[in-house]
N, C-alpha and C positions, 0 to 999 in steps of 0.2 A: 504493500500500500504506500509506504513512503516512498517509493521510485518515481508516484506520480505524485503527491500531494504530502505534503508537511503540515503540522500543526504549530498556529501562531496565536497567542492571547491578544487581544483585541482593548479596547481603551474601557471596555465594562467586565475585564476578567473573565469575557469568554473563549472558551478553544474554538478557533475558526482553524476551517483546510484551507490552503492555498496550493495552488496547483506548482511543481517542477517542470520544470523546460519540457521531461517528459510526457508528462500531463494535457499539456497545452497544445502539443504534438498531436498524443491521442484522441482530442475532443476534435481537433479540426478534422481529423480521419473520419470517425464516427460524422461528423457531422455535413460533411461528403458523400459518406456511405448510404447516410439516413434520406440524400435528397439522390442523389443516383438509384438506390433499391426503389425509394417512391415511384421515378420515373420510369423506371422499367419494367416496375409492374402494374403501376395501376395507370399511367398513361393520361390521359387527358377525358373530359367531360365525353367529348365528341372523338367517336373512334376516328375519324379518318385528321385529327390533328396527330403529328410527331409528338413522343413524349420529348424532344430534345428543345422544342419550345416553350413547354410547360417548363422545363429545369429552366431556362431560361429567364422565364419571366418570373421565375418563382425566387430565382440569383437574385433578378434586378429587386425585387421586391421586399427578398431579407436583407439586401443591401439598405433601402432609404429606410426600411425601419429602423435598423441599428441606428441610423446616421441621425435619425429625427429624433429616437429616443433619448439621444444623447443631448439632445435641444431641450433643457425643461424651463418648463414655464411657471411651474413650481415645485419645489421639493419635500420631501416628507422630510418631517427628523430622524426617524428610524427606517429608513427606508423608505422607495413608492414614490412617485412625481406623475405630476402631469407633463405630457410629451407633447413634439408639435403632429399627431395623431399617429404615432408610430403605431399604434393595435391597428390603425384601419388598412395598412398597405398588406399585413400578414392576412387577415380576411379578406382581404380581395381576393389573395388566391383560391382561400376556400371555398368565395362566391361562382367565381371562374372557371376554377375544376372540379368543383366536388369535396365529398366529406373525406375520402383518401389523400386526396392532392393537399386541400388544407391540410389537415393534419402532419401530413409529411414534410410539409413547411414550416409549422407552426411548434413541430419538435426543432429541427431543426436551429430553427431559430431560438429555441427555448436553451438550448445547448448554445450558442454562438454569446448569448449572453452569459451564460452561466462561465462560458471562458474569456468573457471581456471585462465583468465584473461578479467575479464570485464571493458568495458568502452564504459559507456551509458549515455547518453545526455537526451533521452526521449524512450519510447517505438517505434517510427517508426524508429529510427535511429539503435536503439536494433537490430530491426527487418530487419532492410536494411544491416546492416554488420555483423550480425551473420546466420540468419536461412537462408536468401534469397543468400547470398556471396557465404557462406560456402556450403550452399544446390544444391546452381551452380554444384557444383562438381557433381554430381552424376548425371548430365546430360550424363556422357559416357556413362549412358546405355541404349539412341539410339544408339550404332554404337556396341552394344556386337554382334550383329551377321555381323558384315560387312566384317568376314575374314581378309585377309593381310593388316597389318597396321593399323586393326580395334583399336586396343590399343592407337597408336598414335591419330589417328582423333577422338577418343574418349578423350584425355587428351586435344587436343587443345583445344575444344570445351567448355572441363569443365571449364579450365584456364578463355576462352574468356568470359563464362558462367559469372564467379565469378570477372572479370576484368570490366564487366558492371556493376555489382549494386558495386563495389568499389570505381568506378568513380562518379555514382549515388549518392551515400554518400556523396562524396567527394564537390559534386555540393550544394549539399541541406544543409549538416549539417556542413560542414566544408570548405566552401567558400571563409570566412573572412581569413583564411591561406594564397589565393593568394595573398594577399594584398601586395607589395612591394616583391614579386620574382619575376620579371620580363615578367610574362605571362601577356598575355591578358587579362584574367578572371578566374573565377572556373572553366570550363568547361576544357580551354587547362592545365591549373595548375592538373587537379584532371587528365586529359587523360596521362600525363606525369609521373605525382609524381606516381599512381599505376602500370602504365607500365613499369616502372623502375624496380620495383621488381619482379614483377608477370613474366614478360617478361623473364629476368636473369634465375630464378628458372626452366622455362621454358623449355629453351633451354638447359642448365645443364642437367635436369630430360629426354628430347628428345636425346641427344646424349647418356647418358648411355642404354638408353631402345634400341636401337639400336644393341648396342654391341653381337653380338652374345651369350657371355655365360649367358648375361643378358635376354634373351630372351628365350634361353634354358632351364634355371631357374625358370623363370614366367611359362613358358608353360606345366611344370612341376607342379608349386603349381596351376596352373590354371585345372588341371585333376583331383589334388585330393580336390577339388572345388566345 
């Protein structure tokens, strides 16, 4: 285990992992793997697209998310921000292509952050706010074929998708936080502190998609798709 990740105490006297050069190596492998297996086996919405476009657009698309995620327009204290709508570019795809196609993105991507900013307690908690949170997202692609509004009800859902195992975390691995804010327990504290943010982002990212040119625009990169 220490060939990929080392333990380091953190400014609140906790053991965090941080990843070894080898580590960092392995996740980008895996996270390669994870979008090449996608495309090779489940392919695109529509058979007669190449899955080599699907990876494609699926690259460009965990691309601006990282990039915008890193744009925040607020930050939590313990973690959590508002981004400049990085959850909606990972939902595109799953609006795009499907509940396989998201998903294979939206691990993906779960992992690309988990190797650009990690903060790991143990492996279930790893697994609870990176691949399970992040992989929420690519739930929009139940609703790629629901027509009008399909986009939208497909983003609520990711949101909500990714706002449960947030709060799930919130419950299990980081608990001891409610202690002296005024909640009642982990459970109101963790349904609070991630819906703060998640919710904001939300609504921001729901009012632009709205927007007529914004729509225009999608519908647009969603043809040559």
């Amino acid at each position: 285990m220490s060939f990929f990740v080392y333990p380091q105490e953190n400014d609140w006297g906790e053991i965090t992992y941080q990843f070894t050069t080898a580590g960092y190596i392995g996740l980008v492998l895996i996270m390669l793997a994870v979008l090449l297996l996608g495309a090779a086996v489940f392919g695109g919405k529509k058979k007669e697209k190449m899955p080599a476009k699907q990876l494609a657009f699926s690259a460009v698309a965990i691309a601006l998310a990282m990039v915008t995620s890193m744009i925040k327009i607020f930050h939590m204290p313990m973690g959590g921000s508002v981004t400049l709508f990085s959850m909606l570019f990972i939902v595109l795809i799953g609006y795009w292509y499907g509940l396989s196609g998201g998903l294979t993105a939206a691990i993906a991507y779960g992992i690309l952050q988990m190797l650009l900013d990690p903060y790991i307690l143990s492996v279930p908690q790893m697994l609870v706010d990176y691949i399970f949170a992040f992989g929420a997202l690519g739930l929009a692609g139940l609703f790629s074929n629901s027509g009008k509004y399909g986009l939208i009800k497909g983003y609520i859902v990711a949101v909500l998708g990714r706002y449960f195992f947030a709060v799930l975390s919130g419950v299990i691995f980081f608990g001891s936080y409610a202690e002296g804010t005024g909640f009642s327990g982990p459970l109101t504290y963790s349904l609070a502190y991630n819906g703060a943010y998640l919710a904001a982002e939300a609504a921001i990212t729901i009012v632009v998609l709205l927007l007529p040119p914004v729509k225009k625009a999608l519908t647009s990169v969603e043809q040559m798709a």
